[in-house]
C-alpha positions as CSV (number, residue, x, y, z in Angstrom):
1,X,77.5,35.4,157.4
2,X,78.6,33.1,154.5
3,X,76.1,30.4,156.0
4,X,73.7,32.9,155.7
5,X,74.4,33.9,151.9
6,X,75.2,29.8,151.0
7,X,71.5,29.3,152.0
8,X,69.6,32.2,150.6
9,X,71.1,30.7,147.3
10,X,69.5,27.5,148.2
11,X,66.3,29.1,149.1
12,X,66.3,30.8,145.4
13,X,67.7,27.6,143.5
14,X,65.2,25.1,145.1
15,X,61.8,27.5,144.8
16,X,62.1,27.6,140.8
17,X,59.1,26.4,139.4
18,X,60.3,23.3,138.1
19,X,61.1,22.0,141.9
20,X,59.1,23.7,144.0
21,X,55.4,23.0,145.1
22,X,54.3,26.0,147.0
23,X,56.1,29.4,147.7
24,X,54.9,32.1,150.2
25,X,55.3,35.4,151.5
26,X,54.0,36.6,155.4
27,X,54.5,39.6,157.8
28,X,55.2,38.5,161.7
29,X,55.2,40.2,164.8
30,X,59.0,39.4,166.1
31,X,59.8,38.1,169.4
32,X,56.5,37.9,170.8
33,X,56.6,36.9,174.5
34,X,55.0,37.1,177.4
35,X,58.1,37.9,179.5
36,X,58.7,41.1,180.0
37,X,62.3,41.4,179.0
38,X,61.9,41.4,175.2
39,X,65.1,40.0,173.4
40,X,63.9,42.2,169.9
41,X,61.3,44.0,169.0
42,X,59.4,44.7,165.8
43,X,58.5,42.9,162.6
44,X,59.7,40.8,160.3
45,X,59.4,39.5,156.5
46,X,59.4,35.9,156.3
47,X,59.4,33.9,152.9
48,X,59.7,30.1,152.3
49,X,58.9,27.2,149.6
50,X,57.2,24.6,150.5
51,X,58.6,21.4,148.6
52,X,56.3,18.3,147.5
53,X,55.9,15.2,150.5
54,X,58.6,13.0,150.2
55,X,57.5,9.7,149.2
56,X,60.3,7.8,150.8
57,X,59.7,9.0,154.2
58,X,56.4,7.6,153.9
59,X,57.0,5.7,157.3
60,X,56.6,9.1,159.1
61,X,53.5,10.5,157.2
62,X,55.7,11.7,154.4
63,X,56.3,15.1,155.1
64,X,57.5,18.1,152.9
65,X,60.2,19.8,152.7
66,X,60.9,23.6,153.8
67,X,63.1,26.5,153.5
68,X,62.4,29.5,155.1
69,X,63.9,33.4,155.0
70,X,63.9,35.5,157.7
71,X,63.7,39.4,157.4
72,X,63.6,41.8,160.7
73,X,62.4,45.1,159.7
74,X,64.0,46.4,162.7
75,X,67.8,45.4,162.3
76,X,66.9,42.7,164.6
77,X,67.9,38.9,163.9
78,X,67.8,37.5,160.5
79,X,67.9,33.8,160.2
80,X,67.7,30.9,157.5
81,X,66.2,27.2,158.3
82,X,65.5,24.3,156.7
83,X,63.3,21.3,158.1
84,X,60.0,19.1,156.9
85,X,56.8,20.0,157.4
86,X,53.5,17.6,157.4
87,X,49.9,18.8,156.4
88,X,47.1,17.4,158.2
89,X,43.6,18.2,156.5
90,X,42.7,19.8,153.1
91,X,40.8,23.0,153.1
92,X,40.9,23.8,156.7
93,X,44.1,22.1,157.6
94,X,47.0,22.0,160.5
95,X,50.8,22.0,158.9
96,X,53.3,21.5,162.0
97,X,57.1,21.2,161.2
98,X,60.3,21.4,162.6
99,X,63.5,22.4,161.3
100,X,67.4,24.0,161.6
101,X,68.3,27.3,161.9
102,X,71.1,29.7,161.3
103,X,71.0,32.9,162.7
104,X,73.0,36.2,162.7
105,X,71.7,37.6,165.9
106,X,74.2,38.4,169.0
107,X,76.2,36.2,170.6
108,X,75.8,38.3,174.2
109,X,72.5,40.6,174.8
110,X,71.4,41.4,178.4
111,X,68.3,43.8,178.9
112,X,67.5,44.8,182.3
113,X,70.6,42.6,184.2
114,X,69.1,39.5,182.1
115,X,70.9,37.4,179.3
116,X,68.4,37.6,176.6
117,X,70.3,36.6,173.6
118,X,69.8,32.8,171.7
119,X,72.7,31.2,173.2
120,X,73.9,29.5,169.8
121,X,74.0,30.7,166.2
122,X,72.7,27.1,165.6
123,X,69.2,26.7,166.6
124,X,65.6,24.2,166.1
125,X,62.9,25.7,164.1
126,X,60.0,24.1,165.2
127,X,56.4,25.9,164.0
128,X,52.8,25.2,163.7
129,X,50.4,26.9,161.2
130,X,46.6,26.6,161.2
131,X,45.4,27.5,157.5
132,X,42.5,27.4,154.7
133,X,43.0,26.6,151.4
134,X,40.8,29.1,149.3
135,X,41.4,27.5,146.1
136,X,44.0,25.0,144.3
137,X,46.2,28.0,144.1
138,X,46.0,30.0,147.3
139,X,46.1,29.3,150.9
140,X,46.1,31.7,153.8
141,X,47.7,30.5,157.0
142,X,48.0,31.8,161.0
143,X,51.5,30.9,161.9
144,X,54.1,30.8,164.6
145,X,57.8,30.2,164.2
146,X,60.3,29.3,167.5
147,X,64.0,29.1,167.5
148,X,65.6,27.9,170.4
149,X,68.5,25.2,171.0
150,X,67.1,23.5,173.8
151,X,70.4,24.0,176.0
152,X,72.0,21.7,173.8
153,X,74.5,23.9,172.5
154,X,74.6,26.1,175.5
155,X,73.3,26.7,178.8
156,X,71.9,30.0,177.6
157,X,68.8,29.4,175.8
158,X,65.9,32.3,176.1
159,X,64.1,31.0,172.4
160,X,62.5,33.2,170.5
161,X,59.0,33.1,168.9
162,X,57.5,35.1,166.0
163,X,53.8,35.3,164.9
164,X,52.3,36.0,161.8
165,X,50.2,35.8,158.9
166,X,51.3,34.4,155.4
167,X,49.7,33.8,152.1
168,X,51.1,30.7,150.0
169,X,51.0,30.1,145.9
170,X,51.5,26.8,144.3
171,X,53.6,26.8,141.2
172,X,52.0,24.3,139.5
């Protein structure tokens, strides 16, 4: 839990105005699946910054960097991640990423005889969001978020996606 708190002050130091490039706010659906043993259920806040493309990693596209905050509305997992992101268009635009989680979900969850939980309070954060930039200020974006560890920290490793809708505000 002091991971948790260490980054949620790194989330609020690096979105102030004079850093940050974009800031945004969205409501998901929380462990959306097709499988019918659900690991959670319900919604969640979500809220990240969206940092300007980093000129010195210009060799792969420059991408941006991202913080993102994870709110279940349900008592469900919370989680904190940090990654780069890269925009590909300008008003109608793709912005895949990937990124590292921490999580404060269980370590042991079984529903219906099956081990559900993530496997690893550590976990990748990759996402994709599809999303139209109404003016020089505003964007609207579709998104989905996945964490999963990909067995490397354990051999337990269910994943768990969430998908939502968020608006975003540039600063400056």
């Amino acid at each position: 839990m002091r991971a948790m708190r260490l980054m949620a002050l790194a989330i609020l130091a690096a979105a102030s105005p004079a850093r940050a490039d974009m800031v945004w706010a969205g409501l998901y659906q929380h462990d959306v699946t097709l499988s019918q043993t659900k690991f959670e259920m319900g919604q969640d806040i979500k809220a990240g910054w969206i940092g300007d493309p980093l000129s010195g990693l210009r060799l792969i596209g420059r991408p941006a960097p991202h913080l993102i905050a994870s709110k279940s509305l349900n008592g469900g997992t919370d989680y904190l991640a940090a990654g780069l992101n890269w925009t590909i268009g300008s008003t109608l635009y793709v912005r895949p990423g990937i990124g590292v989680a921490l999580h404060d979900g269980p370590s042991r969850a079984y529903r219906q005889g099956r081990r559900v939980d993530l496997g690893s309070p550590v976990t990748f954060e990759p996402e994709l969001a599809g999303g139209w930039r109404v003016d020089d200020r505003l964007a609207i974006e579709a998104s989905w978020i996945h964490l999963s560890h990909a067995t490397l920290f354990s051999r337990q490793n269910r994943g768990m996606d969430s998908l939502g809708l968020r608006l975003l505000f540039r600063l400056r």
